[in-house]
VOBAFI-627206 format. One record per residue: residue number from 1; x negated, y negated, z negated of N, C-alpha, C, O in turn; residue in one letter. Coordinates in steps of 0.05 Angstrom, whole numbers. Layout:
NUM  X  Y  Z  X  Y  Z  X  Y  Z  X  Y  Z  A
...
***
This chain:
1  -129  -213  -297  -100  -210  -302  -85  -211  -275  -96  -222  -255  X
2  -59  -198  -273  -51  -199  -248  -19  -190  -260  -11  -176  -277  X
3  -5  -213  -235  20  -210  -231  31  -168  -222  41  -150  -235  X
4  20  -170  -194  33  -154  -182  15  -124  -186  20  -103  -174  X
5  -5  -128  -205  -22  -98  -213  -5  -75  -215  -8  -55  -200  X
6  19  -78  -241  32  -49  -242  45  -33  -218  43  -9  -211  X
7  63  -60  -202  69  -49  -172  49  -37  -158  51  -15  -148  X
8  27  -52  -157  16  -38  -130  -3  -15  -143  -16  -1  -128  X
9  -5  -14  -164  -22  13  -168  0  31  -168  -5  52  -155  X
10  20  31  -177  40  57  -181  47  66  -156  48  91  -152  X
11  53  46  -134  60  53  -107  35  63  -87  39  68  -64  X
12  3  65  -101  -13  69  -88  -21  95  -101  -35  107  -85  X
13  -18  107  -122  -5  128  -142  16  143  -118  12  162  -103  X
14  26  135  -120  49  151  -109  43  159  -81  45  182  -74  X
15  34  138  -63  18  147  -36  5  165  -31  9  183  -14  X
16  -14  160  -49  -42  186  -49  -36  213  -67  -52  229  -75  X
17  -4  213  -71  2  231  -93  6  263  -66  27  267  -54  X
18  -19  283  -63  -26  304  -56  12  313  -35  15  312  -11  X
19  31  320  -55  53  320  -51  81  301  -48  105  303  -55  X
20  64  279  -32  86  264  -28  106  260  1  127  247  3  X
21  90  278  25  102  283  36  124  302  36  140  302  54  X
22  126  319  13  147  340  13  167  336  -10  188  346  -15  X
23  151  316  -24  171  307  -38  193  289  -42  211  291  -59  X
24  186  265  -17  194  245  -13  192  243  25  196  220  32  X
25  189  258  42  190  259  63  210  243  82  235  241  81  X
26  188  230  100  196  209  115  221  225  139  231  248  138  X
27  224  200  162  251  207  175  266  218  172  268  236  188  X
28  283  217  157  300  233  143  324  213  157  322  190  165  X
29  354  237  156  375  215  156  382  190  135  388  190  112  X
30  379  177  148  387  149  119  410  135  133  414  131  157  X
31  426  127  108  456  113  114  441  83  93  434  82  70  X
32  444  58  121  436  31  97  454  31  86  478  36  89  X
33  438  22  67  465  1  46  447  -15  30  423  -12  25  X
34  462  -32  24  459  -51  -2  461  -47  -26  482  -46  -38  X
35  434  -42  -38  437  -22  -72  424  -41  -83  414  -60  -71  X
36  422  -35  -117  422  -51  -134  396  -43  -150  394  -19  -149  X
37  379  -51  -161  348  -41  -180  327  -32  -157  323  -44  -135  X
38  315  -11  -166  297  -1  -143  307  4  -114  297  1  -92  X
39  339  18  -127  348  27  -97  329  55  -88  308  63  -98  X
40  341  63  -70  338  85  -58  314  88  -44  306  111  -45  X
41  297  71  -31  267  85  -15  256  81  -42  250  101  -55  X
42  254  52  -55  232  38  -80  246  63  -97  231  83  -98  X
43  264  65  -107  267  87  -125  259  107  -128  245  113  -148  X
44  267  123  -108  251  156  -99  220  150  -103  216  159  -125  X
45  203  143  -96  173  135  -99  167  116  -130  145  121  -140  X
46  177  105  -138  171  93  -168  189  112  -192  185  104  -215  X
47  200  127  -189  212  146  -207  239  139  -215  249  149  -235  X
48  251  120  -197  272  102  -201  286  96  -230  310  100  -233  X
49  272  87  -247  265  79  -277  274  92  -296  286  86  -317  X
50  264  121  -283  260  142  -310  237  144  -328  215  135  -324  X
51  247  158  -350  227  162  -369  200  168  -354  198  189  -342  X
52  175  145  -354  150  154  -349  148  153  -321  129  164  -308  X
53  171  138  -310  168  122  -290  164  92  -281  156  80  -300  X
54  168  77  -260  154  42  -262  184  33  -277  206  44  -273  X
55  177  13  -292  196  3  -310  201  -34  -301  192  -52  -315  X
56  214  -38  -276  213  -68  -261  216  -85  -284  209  -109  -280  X
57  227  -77  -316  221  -103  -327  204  -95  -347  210  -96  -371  X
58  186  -87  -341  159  -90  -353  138  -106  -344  124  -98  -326  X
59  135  -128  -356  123  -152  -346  86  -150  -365  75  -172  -368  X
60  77  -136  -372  66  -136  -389  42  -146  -371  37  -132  -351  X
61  25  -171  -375  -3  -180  -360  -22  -162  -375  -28  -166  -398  X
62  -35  -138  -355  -59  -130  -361  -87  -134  -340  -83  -144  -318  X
63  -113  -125  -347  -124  -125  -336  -129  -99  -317  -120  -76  -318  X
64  -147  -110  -299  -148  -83  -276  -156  -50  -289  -147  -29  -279  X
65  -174  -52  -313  -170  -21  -318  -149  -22  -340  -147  0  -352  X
66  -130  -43  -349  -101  -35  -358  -86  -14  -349  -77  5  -361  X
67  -85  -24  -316  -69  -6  -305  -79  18  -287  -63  33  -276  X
68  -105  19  -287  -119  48  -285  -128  40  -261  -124  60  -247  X
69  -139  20  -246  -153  21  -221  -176  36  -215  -180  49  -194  X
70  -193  34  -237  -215  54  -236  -204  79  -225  -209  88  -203  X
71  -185  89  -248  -180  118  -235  -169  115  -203  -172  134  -187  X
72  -160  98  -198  -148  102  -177  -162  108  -152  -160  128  -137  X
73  -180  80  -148  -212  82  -137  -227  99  -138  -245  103  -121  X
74  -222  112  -159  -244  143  -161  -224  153  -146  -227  151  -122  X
75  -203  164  -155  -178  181  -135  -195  178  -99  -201  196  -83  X
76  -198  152  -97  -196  145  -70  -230  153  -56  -233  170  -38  X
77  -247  142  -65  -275  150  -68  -293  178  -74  -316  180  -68  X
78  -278  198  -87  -286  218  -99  -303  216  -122  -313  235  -134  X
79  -308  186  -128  -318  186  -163  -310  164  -178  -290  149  -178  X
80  -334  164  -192  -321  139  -212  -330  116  -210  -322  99  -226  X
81  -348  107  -191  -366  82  -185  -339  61  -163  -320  73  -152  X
82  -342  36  -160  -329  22  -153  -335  15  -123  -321  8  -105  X
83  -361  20  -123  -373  26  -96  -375  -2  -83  -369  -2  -59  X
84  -383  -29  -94  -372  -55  -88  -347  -66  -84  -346  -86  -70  X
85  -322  -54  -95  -299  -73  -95  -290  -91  -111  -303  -88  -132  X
86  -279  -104  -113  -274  -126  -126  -253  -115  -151  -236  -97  -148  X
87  -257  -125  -168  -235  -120  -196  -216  -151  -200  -223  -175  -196  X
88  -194  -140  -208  -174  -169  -213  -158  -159  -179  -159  -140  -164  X
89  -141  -190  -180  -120  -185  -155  -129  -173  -124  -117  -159  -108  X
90  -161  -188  -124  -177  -173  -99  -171  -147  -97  -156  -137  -80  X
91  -187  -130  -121  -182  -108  -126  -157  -92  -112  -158  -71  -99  X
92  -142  -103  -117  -111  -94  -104  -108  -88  -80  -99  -68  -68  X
93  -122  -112  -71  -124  -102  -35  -147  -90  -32  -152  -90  -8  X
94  -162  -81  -42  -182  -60  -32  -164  -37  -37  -170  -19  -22  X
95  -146  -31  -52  -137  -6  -58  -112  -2  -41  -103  20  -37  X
96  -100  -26  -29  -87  -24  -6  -101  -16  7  -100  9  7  X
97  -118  -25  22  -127  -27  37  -138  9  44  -128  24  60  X
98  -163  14  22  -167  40  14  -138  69  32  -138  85  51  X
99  -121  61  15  -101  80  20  -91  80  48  -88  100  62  X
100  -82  47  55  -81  48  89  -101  50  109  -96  41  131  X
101  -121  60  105  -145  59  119  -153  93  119  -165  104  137  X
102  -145  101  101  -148  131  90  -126  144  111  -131  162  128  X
103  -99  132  107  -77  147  116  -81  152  157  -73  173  168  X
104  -98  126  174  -104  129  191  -116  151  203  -113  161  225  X
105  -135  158  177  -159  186  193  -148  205  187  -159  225  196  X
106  -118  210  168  -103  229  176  -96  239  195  -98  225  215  X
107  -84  270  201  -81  277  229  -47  278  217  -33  279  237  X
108  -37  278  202  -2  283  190  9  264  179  -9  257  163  X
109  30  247  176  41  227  157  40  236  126  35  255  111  X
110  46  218  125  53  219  92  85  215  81  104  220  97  X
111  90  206  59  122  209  57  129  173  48  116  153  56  X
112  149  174  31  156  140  24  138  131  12  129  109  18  X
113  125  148  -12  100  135  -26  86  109  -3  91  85  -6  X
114  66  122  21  58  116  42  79  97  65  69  81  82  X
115  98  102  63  101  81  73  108  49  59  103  26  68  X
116  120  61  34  121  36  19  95  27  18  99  4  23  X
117  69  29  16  45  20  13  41  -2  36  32  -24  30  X
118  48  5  66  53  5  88  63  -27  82  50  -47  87  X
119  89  -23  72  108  -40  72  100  -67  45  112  -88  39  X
120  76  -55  37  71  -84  13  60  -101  19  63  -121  5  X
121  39  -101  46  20  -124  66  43  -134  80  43  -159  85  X
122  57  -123  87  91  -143  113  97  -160  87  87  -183  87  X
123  110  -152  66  126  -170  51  105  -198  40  113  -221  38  X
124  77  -188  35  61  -207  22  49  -231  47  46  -255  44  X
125  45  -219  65  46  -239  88  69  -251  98  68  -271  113  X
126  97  -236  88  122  -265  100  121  -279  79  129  -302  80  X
127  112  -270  59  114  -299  32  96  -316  42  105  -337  51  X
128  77  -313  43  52  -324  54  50  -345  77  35  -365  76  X
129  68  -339  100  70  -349  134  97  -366  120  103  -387  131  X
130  113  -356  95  135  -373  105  127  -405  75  145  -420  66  X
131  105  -405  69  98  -434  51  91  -425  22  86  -441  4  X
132  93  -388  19  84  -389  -15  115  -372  -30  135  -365  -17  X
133  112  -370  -49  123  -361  -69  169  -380  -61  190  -372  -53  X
134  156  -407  -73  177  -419  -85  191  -423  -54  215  -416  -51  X
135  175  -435  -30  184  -444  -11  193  -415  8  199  -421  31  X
136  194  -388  3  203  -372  12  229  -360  -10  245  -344  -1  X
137  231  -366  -27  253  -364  -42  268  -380  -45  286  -378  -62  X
138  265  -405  -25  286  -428  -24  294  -416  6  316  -423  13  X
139  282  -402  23  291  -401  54  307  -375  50  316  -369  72  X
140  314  -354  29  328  -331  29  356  -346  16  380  -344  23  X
141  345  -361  -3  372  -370  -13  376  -389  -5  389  -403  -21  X
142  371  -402  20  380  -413  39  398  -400  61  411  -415  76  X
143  399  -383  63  413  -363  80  432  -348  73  442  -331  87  X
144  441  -357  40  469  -353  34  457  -336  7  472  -342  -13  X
145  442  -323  1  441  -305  -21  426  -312  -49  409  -300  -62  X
146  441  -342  -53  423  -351  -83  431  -332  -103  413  -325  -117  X
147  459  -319  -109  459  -301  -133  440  -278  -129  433  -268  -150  X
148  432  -267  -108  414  -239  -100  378  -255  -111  358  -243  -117  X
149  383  -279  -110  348  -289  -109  353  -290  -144  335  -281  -158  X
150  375  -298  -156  375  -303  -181  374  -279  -196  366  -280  -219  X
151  380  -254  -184  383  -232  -199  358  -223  -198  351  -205  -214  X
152  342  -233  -178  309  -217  -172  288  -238  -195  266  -230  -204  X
153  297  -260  -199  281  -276  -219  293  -274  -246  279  -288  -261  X
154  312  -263  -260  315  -251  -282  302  -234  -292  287  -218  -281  X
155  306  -235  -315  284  -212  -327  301  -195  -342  293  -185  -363  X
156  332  -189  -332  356  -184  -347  371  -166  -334  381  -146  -342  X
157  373  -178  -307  390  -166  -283  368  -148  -266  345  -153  -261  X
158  381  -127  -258  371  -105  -239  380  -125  -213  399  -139  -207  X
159  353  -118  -198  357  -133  -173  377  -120  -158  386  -98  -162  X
160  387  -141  -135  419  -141  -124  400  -140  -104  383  -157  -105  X
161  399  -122  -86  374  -120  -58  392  -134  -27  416  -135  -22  X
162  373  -141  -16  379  -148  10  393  -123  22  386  -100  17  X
163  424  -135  43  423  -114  60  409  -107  76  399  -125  89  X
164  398  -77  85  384  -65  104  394  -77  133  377  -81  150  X
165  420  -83  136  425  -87  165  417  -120  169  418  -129  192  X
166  410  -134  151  410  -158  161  375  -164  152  365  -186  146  X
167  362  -141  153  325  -154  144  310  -166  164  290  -178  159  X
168  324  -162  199  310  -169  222  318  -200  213  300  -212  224  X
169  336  -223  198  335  -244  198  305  -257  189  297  -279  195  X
170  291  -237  172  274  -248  165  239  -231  178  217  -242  183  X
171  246  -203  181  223  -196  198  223  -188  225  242  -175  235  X
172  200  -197  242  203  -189  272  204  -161  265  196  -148  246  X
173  222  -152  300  227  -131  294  203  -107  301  203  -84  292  X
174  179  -121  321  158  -109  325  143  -108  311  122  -101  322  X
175  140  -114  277  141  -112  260  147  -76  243  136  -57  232  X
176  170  -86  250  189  -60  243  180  -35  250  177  -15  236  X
177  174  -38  275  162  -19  293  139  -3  291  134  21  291  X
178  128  -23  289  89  -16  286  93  -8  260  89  16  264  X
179  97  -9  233  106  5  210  119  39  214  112  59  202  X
180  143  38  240  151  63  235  132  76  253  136  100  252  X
181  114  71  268  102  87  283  80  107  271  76  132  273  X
182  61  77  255  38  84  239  44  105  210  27  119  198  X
183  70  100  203  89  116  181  100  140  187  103  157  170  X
184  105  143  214  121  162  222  152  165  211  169  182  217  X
185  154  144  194  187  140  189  198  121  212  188  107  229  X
186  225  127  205  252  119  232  251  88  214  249  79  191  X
187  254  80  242  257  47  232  288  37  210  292  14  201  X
188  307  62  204  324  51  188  316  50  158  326  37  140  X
189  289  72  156  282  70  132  271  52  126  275  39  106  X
190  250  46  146  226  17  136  257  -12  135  255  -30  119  X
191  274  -10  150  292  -40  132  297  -30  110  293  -46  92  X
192  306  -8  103  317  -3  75  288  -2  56  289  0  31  X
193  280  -2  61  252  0  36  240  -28  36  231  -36  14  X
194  240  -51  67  240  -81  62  256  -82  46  247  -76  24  X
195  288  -88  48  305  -95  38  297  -88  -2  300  -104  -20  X
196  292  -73  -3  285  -67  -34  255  -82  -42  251  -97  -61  X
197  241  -75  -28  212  -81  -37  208  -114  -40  199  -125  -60  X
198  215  -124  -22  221  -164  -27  228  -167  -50  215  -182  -65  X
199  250  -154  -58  267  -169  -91  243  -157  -105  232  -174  -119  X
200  232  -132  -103  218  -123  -130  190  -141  -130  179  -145  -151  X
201  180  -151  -107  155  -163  -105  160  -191  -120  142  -201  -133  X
202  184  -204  -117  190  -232  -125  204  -231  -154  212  -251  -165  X
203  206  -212  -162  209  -200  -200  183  -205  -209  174  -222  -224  X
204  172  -184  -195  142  -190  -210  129  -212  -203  106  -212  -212  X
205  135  -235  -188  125  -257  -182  130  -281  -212  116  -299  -221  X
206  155  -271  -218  167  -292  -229  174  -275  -258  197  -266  -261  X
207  158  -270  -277  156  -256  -306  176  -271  -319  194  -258  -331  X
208  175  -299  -320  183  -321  -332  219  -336  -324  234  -353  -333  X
209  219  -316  -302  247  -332  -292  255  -352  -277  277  -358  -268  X
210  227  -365  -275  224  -386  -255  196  -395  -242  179  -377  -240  X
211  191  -414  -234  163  -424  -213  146  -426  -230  125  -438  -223  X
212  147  -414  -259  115  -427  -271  93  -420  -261  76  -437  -253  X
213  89  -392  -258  68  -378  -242  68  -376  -214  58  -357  -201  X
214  81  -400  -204  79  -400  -173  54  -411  -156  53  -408  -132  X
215  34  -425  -173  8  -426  -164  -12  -397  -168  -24  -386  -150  X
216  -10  -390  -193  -18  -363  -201  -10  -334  -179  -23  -313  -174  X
217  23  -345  -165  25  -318  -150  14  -321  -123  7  -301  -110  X
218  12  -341  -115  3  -350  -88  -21  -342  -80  -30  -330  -60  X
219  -32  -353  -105  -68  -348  -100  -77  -314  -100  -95  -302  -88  X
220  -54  -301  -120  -60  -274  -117  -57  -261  -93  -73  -245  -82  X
221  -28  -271  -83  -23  -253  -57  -33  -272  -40  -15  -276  -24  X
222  -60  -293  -32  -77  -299  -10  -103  -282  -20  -123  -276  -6  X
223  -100  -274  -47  -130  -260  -57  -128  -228  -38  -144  -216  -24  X
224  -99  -221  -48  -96  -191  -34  -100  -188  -9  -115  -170  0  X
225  -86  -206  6  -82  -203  33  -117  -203  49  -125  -187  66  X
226  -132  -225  37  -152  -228  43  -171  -200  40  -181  -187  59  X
227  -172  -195  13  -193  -167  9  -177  -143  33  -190  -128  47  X
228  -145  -144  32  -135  -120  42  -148  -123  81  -145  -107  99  X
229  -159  -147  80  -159  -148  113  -189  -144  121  -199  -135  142  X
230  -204  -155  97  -238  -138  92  -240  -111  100  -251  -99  118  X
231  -220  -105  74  -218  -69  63  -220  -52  99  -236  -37  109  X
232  -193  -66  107  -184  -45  138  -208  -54  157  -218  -35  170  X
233  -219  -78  159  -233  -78  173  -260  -67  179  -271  -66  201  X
234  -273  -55  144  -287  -35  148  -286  -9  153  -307  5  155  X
235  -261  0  154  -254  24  159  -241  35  185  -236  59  188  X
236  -237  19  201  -227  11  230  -252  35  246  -253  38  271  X
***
């Protein structure tokens, strides 16, 4: 079972989606702002919660071929064998991993799909560096924005997203960098797609509205991070 499965398969869906550079194509002019639900990068790449698109309050716990990892892994592999990866939250980061490891031996970028993918190892390692789940959602809403953390742990309210201009408070900016390089997107997009992707990661952290599953999310995103740093390192 897994918290963050539907996210990261749909956004790894959307990565490897043949046409996502032309459909969703990176460096583009972008004006930040402060938007509300998916928002504008998460939107464009999750179908921004149209019919038969990711649905942020769909909390439904399934298992790994719930949400189609097999296929996805085949997508990634060219068949249907698993080829030794791990199933459950591991799983996840092999399929990160998979896709960012893939996108390297490219000779062309890819579009937001790809960079949002990009952008789901930054967010899962600042939860991570900054104490976990609860103790990084006390340091944002420590910094003035408890109604924006309250709207991302509802299961009611469309998330109220971080501003784009203020995401260097919380990520280095060489950070920022090494994302737009390997992305080929302009660094205003990768804050604007942080700025969205945090609230949506800490929705699906919190099904319940509050810390119950805050041991459960922790261990997942040290499970991901871990397989995703396997995954790249055999493909390096």
């Amino acid at each position: 079972m897994s918290l963050l499965g539907n996210l990261v398969s749909q956004v790894a869906r959307s990565a490897m989606a043949p046409d996502d550079a032309q459909r969703n194509p990176v460096n583009q002019r972008t004006t930040p702002r402060r938007t509300g639900g998916l928002g504008d990068i998460l939107g464009g790449v999750l179908g921004g919660g149209q019919t038969g698109g990711y649905n942020p309050q769909q909390y439904d716990r399934q298992t790994d071929n719930g949400f189609g990892l097999d296929d996805i892994i085949g997508s990634l592999t060219g068949s249907s064998q698993r080829g030794g990866m791990s199933t459950g939250a591991g799983g996840l980061g092999d399929i990160l991993g998979s896709v960012l490891g893939g996108q390297s031996n490219r000779s062309s970028s890819g579009g937001k799909g790809m960079l949002v993918a990009a952008l789901m190892p930054m967010v899962l390692s600042w939860i991570q560096r900054n104490g976990g789940l609860g103790a990084a959602l006390s340091k944002i809403t420590g910094m003035g924005h408890d109604n924006q953390v309250r709207s991302w742990m509802s299961s009611n309210e469309v998330n109220d997203n971080l501003d784009p201009n203020e995401i260097n408070q919380l990520f280095d900016e060489n950070e920022i960098q090494q994302v737009a390089a390997q992305t080929g997107a302009n660094e205003t997009e990768v804050r604007q797609g942080l700025a969205e992707l945090l609230p949506e990661v800490m929705n699906q952290l919190t099904p319940n509205g509050n810390l119950d599953n805050e041991a459960e999310a922790n261990q997942e995103i040290e499970q991901i991070i871990g397989q995703l740093s396997s995954r790249l390192g055999t493909l390096k």
